[in-house]
C-alpha positions in Angstrom: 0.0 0.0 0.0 0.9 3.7 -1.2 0.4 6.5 0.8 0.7 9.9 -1.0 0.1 13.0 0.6 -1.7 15.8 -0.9 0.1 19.0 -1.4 -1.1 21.6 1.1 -0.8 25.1 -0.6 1.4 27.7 1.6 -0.7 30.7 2.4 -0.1 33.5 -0.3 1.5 36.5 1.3 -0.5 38.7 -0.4 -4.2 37.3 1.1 -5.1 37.8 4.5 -6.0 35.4 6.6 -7.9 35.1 10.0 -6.1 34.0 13.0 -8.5 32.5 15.2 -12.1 31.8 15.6 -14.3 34.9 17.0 -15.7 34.4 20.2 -19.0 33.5 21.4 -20.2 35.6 24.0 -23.0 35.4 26.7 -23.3 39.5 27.8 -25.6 40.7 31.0 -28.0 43.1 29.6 -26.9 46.7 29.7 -23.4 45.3 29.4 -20.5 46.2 26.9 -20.3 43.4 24.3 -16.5 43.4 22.4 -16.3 40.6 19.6 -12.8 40.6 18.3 -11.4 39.8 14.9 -7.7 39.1 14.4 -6.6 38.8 10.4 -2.9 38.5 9.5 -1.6 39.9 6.4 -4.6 42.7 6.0 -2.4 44.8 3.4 -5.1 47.0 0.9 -7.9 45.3 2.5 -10.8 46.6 4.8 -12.2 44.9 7.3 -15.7 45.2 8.1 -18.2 44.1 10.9 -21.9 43.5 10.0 -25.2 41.9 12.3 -25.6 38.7 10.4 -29.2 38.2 10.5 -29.5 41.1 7.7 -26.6 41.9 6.7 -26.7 45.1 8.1 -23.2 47.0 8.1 -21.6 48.5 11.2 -18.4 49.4 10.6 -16.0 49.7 7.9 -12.2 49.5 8.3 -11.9 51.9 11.3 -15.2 54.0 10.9 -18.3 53.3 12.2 -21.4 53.2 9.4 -24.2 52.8 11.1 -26.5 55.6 13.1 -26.5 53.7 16.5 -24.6 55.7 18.9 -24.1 52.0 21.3 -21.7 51.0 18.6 -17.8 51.5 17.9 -14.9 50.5 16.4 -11.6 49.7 17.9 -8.2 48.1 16.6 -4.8 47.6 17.4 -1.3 46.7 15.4 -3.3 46.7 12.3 -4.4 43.1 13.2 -7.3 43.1 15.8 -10.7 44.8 14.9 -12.8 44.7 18.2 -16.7 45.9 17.5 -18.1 47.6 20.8 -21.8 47.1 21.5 -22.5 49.1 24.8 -25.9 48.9 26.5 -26.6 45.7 25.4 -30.2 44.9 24.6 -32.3 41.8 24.0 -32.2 43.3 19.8 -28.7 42.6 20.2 -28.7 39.4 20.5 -27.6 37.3 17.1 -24.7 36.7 15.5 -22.3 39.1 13.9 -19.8 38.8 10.6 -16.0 40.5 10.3 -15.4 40.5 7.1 -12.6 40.8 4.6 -13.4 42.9 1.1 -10.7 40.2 -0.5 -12.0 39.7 -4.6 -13.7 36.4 -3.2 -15.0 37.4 0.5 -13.8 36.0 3.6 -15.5 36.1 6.8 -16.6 34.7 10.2 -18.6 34.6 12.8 -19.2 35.4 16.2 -22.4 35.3 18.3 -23.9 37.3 21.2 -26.4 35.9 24.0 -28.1 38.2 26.5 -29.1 37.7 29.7 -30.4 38.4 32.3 -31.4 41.8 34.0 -29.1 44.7 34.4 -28.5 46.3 37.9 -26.9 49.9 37.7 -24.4 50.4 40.5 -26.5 53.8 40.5 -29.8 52.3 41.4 -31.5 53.7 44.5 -32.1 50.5 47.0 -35.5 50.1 47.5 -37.1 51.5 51.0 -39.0 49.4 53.2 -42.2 51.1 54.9 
């Protein structure tokens, strides 16, 4: 019996890659929900984070796209794009793409789960009669 291999392409330099997998979170509501996205090799391209369910685009390289104010943009060494969701609410919740504008698309996924109620550290306690 012959075993043969089959030959693994190297990556290209040129194409950027993802590093790891994004996250899944589980937030409290009115939390701060951060889903990072770390791609190797960006070069010319943009990355870009959009809610999944519609396709709805949120940011754009490092600029924010979308009129909701609870959402940002961060990144660091060109390699990590973090999207911010403060205030989380139960609309929130779903799953959310980075993307790559390469000529054939990349992108993945990470989710978001709510829970819960949120308690403000600047909540009144209750008085007792």
């Amino acid at each position: 019996m012959v075993v043969t291999e089959a030959p693994t392409t190297p990556p290209r330099p040129d194409i950027p890659e993802f590093e790891q997998a994004i996250a899944n979170l589980t937030v409290p509501l009115g939390r701060e929900a951060i889903l990072s996205c770390t791609v190797d090799r960006i070069g010319k391209y943009k990355v870009g984070w959009l809610k999944a369910s519609d396709q709805t685009v949120l940011t754009m390289h490092n600029r924010v796209v979308t009129h909701n104010s609870r959402v940002a943009v961060s990144h660091d060494n060109q390699r990590t794009w973090r999207l911010h969701i403060r205030q989380i609410k139960e609309t929130d919740r779903g799953c959310y793409m980075c993307q790559i504008n390469t000529s054939v698309m990349r992108s993945q996924v990470g989710c978001i789960d709510v829970h819960g109620e949120y308690a403000s550290s600047r909540a009144r306690p209750t008085r007792r009669l």
